[in-house]
C-alpha positions as CSV (number, residue, x, y, z in Angstrom):
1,X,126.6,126.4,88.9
2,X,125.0,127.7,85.7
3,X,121.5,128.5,85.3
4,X,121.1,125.6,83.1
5,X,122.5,123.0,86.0
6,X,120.1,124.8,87.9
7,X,117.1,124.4,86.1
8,X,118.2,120.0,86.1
9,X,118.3,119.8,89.5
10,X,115.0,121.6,89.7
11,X,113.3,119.1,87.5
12,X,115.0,116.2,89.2
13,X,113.3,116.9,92.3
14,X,110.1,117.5,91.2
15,X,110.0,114.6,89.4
16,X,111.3,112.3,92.3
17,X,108.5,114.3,94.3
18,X,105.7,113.5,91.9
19,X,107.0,109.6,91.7
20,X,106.8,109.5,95.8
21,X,103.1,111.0,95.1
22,X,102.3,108.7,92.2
23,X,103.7,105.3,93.2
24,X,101.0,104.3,95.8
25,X,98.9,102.0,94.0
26,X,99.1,98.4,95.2
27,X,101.6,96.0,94.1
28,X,101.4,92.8,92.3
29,X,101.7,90.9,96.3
30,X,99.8,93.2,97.7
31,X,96.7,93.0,95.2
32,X,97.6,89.0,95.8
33,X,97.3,89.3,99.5
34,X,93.6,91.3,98.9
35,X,92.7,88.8,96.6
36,X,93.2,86.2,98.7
37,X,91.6,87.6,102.3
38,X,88.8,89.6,100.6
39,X,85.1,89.1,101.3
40,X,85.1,87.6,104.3
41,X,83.2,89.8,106.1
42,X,79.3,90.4,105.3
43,X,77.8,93.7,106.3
44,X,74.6,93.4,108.7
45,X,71.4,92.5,107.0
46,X,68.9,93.3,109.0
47,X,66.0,94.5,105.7
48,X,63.7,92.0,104.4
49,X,63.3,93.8,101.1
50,X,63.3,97.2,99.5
51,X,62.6,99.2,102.9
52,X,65.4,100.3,104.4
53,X,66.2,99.9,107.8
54,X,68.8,101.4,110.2
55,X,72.0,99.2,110.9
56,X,72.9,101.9,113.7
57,X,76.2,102.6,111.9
58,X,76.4,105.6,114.5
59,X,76.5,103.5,117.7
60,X,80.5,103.5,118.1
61,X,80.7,99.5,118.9
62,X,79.0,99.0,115.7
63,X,80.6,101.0,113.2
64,X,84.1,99.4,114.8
65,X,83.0,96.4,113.9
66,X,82.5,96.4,109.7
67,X,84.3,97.5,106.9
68,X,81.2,100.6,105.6
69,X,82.8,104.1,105.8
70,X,81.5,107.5,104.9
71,X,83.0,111.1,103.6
72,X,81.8,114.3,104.6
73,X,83.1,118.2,104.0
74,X,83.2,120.5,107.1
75,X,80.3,122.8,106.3
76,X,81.5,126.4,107.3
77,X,81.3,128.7,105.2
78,X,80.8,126.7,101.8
79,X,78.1,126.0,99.6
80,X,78.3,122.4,99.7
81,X,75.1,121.1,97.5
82,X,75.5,118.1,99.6
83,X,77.6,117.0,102.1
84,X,78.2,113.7,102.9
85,X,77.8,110.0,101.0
86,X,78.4,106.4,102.3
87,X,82.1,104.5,101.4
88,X,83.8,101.3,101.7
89,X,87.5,100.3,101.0
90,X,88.4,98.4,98.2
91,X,91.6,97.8,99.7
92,X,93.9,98.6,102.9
93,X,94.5,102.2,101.2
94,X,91.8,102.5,98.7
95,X,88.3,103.6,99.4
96,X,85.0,104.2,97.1
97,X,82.3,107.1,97.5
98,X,80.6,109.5,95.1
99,X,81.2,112.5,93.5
100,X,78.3,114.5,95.2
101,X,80.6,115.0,98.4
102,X,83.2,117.4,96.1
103,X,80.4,118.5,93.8
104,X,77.2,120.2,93.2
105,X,74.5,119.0,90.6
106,X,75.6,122.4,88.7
107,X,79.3,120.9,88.4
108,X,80.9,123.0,90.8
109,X,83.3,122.4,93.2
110,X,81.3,122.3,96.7
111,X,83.8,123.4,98.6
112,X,84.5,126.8,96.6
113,X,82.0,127.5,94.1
114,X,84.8,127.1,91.5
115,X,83.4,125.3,87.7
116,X,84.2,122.0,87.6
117,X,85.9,122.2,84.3
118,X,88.7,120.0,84.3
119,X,87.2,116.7,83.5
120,X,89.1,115.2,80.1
121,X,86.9,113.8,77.8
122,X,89.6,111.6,76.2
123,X,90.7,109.3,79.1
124,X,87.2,110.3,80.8
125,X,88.6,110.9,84.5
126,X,89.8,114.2,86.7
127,X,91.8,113.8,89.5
128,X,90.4,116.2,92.7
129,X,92.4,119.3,93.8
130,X,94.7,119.2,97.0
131,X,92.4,121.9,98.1
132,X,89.8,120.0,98.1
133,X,90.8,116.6,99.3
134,X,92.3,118.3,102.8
135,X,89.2,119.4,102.9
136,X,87.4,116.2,103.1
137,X,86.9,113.8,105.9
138,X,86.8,110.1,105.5
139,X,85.6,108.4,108.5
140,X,86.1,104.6,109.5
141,X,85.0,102.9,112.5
142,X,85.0,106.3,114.6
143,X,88.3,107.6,113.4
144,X,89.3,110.1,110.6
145,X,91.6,108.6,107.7
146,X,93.8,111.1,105.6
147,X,93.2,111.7,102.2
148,X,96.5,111.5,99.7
149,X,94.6,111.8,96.2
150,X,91.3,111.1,94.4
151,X,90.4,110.4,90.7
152,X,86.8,110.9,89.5
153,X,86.4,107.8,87.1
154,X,83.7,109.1,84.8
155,X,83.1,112.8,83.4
156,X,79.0,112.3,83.0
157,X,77.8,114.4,80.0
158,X,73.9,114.3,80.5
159,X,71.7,113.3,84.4
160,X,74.5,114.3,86.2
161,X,72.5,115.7,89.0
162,X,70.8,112.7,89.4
163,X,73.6,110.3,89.2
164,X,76.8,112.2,89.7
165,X,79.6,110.0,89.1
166,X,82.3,107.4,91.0
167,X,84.9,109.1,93.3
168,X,87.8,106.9,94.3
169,X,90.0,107.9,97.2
170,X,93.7,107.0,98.4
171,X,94.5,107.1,102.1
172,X,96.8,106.6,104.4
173,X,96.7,102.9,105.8
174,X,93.7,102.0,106.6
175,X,94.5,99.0,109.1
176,X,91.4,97.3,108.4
177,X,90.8,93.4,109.4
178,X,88.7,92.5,106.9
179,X,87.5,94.5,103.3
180,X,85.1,93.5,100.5
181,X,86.0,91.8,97.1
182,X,85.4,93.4,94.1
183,X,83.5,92.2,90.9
184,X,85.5,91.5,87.6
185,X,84.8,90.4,84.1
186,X,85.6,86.5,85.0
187,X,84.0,85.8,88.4
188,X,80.6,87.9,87.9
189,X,77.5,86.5,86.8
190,X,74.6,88.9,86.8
191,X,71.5,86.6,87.0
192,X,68.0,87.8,86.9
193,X,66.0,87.9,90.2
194,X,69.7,87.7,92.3
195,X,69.6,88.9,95.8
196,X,71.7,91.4,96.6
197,X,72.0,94.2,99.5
198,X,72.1,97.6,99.2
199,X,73.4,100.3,101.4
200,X,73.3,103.8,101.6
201,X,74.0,107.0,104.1
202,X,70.2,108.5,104.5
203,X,70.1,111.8,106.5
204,X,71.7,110.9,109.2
205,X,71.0,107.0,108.9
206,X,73.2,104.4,107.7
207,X,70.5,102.1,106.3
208,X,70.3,98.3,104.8
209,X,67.7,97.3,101.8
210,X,67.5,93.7,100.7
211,X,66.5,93.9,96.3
212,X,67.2,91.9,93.2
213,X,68.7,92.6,90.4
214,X,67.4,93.2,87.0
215,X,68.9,92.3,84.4
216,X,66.5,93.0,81.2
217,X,68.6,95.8,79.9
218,X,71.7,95.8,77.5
219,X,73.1,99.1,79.1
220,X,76.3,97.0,81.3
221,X,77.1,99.9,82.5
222,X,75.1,100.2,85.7
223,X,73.4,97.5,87.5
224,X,69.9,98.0,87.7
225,X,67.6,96.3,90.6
226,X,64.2,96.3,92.1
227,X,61.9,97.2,93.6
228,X,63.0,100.6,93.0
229,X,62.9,102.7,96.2
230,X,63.7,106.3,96.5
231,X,65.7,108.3,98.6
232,X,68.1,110.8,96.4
233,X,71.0,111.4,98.3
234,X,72.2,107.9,99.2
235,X,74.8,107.8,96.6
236,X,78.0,106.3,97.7
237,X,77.1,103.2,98.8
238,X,77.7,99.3,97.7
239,X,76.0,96.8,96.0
240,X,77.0,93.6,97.9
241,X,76.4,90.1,96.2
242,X,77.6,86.8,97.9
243,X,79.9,85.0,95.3
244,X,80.7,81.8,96.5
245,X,80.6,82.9,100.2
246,X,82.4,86.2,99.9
247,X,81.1,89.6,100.4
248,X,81.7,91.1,97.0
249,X,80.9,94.8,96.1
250,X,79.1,95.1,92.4
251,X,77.6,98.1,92.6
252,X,78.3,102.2,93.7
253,X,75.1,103.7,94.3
254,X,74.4,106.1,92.2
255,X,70.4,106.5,93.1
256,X,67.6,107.0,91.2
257,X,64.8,109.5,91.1
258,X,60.6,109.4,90.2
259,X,61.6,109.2,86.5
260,X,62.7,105.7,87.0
261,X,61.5,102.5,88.0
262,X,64.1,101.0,89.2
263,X,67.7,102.1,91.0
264,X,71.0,102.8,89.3
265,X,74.5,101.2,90.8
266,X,77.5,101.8,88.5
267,X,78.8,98.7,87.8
268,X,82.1,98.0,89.0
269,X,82.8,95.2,86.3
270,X,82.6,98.4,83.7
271,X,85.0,100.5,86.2
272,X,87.3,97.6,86.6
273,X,90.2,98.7,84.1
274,X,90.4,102.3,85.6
275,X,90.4,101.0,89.0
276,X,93.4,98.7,88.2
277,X,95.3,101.5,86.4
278,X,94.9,104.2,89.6
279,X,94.8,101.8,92.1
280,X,96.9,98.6,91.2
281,X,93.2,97.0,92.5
282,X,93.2,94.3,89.8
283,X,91.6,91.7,88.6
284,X,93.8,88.5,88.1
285,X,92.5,85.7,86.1
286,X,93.9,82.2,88.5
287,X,94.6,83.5,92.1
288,X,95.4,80.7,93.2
289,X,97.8,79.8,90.7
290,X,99.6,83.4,91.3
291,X,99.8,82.7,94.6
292,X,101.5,79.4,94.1
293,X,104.1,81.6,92.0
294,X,104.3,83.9,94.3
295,X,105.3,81.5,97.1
296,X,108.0,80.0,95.0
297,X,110.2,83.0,95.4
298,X,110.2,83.1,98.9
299,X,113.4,81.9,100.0
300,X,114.8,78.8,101.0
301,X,115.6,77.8,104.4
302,X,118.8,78.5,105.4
303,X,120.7,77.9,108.9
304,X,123.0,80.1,110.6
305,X,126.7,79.0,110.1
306,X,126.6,78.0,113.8
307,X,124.2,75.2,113.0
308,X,125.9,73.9,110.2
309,X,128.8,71.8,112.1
310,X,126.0,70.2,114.4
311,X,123.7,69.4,111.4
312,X,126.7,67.3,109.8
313,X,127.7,65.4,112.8
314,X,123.9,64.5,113.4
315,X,123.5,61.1,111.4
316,X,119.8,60.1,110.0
317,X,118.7,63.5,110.1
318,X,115.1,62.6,107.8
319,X,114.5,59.7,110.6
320,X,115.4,61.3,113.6
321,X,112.8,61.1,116.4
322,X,114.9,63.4,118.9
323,X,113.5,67.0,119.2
324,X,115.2,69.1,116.4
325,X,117.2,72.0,117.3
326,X,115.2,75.6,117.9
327,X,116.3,77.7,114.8
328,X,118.3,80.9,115.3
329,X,115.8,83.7,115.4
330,X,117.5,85.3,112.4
331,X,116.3,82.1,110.3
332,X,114.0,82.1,107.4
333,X,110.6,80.6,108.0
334,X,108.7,80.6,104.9
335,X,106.1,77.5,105.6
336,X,103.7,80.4,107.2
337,X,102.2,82.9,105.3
338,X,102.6,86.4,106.1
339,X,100.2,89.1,105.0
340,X,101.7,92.2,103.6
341,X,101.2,95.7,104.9
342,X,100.9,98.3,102.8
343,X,103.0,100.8,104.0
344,X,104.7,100.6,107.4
345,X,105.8,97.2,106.7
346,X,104.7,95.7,110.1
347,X,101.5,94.3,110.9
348,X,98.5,96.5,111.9
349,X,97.9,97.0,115.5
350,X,94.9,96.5,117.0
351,X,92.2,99.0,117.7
352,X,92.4,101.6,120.6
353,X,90.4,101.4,123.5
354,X,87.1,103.7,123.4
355,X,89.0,105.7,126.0
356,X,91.7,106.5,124.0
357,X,90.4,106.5,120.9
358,X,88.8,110.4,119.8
359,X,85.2,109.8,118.3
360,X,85.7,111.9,115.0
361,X,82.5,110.7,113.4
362,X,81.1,113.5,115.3
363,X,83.6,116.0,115.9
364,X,86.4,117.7,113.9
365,X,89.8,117.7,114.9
366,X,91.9,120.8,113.2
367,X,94.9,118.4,113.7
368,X,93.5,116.2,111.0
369,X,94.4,119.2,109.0
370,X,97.5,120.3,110.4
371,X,99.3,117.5,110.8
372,X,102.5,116.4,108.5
373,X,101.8,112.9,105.9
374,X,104.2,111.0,106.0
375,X,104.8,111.3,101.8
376,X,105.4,115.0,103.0
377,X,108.2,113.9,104.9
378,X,109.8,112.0,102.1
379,X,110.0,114.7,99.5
380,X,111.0,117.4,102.1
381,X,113.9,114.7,102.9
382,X,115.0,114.4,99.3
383,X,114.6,117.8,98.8
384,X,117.1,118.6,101.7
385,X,119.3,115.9,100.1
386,X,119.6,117.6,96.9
387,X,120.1,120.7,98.6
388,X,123.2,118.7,100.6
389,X,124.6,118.0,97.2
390,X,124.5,121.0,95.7
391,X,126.1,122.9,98.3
C-alpha cells in the first residue's frame, strides 16, 4: 500500500473518531422527550427573601433527592483560584456551571497555570482541554459523573474576575428522574417585581435566596434582581422562575460584587442559540404539536402471522364483547409512550442503596480517572476494524 493510501485511511479514522466525539448532542426526540417532562420538579425553598439559607445539599438523602449538582477540581498540587461552583442539568447528559471551576480571575487555566488564550473572538466560545475536563469532578446526588467535553459560551473581554463566564458540560448519562426547563425567546416573560429563587454553592453550603427581578435595564443579557446580596464565589448556580407550574432555569449565577446594587445571572434566553447548536438543547416553537408529529411515525399495529388466521375467522371483531386475544410479546404497542434514553437505549435504573452506593461528594475515587468511556471503546473498535481491513 502506497504512502498515499496510507495517509486516507489515516484520515478516515480520525474523522470517524471525531464524529463518535462530536455527535452527542440531543436529538430532535430526545429534545422532545425533555421538552415534554421538564420542570417538574421544584428545588427546596426554604428563604424568605434575599438571606440565604442552607438547603443541607450535603446530607446524602437530600442531595439524592433533587436535580442541583456541583463541579469541583482535586486540589493537589494546582493553583486553582477557586475550586468549586454549583450545577444543574439541562438535560439527561447536559449540565451547567461556571467558568471559575477551570479558571482563574487572571485567565489562566486553574489546573496548570497555562494562559487561557484560546478563546475565538469570532464565534465567541472555547471548548476546555481533555486535560482539563478529566480533571474535573461533577457530582450528582452523591455520585461522580464523567465528563466527555465542555464549551465555554462567552469569551468576556472586560469584569471577568467578577463575572467569569458560562461553562457547559457533556457527561455520560446522567439517569436523572426529573431536570429543570429552560427559558427561550417564546415562553419567557421577564416582569418587574417576579419572584424568583436563587441558588448558589457558598463555602461549603449549598444555600437558597428568595429575590425579584429587575427589569429597569436594556442590557438583555443578564438578568438582574434584587435585593442585591453578596457572597462572590457562588457562581454556577440557577435562576429558577415558575412558568406555568414548571421549574424553569433563567438565570446562571454569575454574582456580583460592592460595585453593584444588584446581582448578575446570565440570561439563558441570550445563551439559548449556542446551547442548541452544542447541545441539540433547543427551543421548539409548538411542543405539543411536534409531539403529535412525532407520534405519527410510530408504527402501526401489526400481529404476528400466527394471529392472522384466528382474527379472520373471528366475525364482529369491533363488537365483540369476549376477551380479546393476549398479543404476541413481539407485537408493537404504540398507544403508551415511552421515554427515550439517551444512550444505552433502556430505561434508567433506579438508585443504589446507600450501602452500595460510594459517597463521592466527599471522597475521590482514582477510578473515576482510570476507568475506560465508553466513546473510548468505540473508536478503539473502529480503529481495530480498519486495522482488520488493511491487513
Amino acid at each position: 500500500m502506497n504512502n498515499n493510501r496510507k495517509f486516507q485511511w489515516i484520515f478516515l479514522i480520525f474523522v470517524i473518531s471525531q464524529c463518535v466525539v462530536i455527535c452527542q448532542k440531543l436529538n430532535e426526540t430526545e429534545n422532545l422527550m425533555r421538552l415534554k417532562d421538564c420542570g417538574n420538579e421544584f428545588l427546596p425553598q426554604p428563604s424568605q427573601n434575599e438571606n440565604g439559607v442552607n438547603i443541607d445539599y450535603f446530607n446524602v438523602t437530600v442531595r439524592k433527592s433533587f436535580w442541583l449538582s456541583w463541579a469541583t477540581q482535586p486540589n493537589g498540587s494546582t493553583v486553582l483560584h477557586f475550586k468549586q461552583s454549583a450545577a444543574f442539568p439541562i438535560s439527561n447528559r447536559h449540565m451547567f456551571t461556571s467558568s471559575q471551576v477551570v479558571l482563574t480571575a487572571n485567565k489562566t487555566w486553574a489546573l496548570d497555570g497555562l494562559p487561557f488564550e484560546n478563546c475565538n473572538k469570532t464565534i465567541d466560545y472555547a471548548d476546555v482541554p481533555d486535560h482539563i475536563l478529566k480533571n474535573l469532578v461533577v457530582s450528582f446526588g452523591g455520585r461522580r459523573v464523567e465528563v466527555l467535553r465542555g464549551r465555554i459560551l462567552v469569551c468576556r473581554k472586560d469584569n471577568f474576575d467578577t463575572m467569569y463566564t458560562p461553562l457547559l458540560l457533556e457527561t455520560k448519562p446522567l439517569n436523572l428522574p426529573n431536570i429543570p426547563c429552560l427559558a427561550d425567546d417564546d415562553s419567557i416573560e421577564f416582569k418587574q417585581d417576579a419572584e424568583v429563587h436563587a441558588y448558589g454553592l457558598e463555602g461549603l453550603i449549598m444555600t437558597h435566596r428568595r429575590v425579584k427581578i429587575d427589569t429597569s435595564t436594556d442590557d438583555k443579557t443578564w438578568v438582574h434582581t434584587f435585593p442585591r446580596y453578596k457572597y462572590a464565589d457562588s457562581r454556577g448556580g440557577p435562576l429558577v422562575l415558575d412558568v406555568s407550574g414548571k421549574a424553569t432555569v433563567i438565570g446562571l449565577n454569575a454574582a456580583g460584587s460592592d460595585e453593584y446594587t444588584e446581582n448578575y445571572y446570565y440570561n439563558m434566553v441570550v445563551l439559548q442559540d449556542k446551547i442548541c447548536e452544542y447541545s441539540g438543547v433547543c427551543f421548539v416553537k409548538n411542543v405539543t404539536e411536534a409531539l403529535a408529529k412525532l407520534s405519527a411515525t410510530v408504527a402501526p399495529v401489526t400481529k404476528p402471522p400466527e394471529d392472522v388466521g384466528h382474527l379472520q375467522n373471528t366475525p364482529n371483531r369491533a363488537g365483540n364483547n369476549e376477551t380479546p386475544e393476549r398479543q404476541s410479546p413481539d407485537a408493537h404497542e404504540p398507544k403508551e409512550w415511552k421515554r427515550p434514553t439517551y444512550s444505552e437505549g433502556v430505561e434508567p435504573e433506579e438508585s443504589e442503596s446507600d450501602d452500595d452506593e460510594e459517597d463521592t461528594d466527599i471522597l475521590l475515587s482514582k477510578d473515576f480517572f482510570s476507568l475506560g468511556t465508553r466513546l473510548g471503546q468505540l473508536e478503539l473498535s473502529l480503529v481495530f476494524l480498519v486495522v482488520v481491513i488493511l491487513l
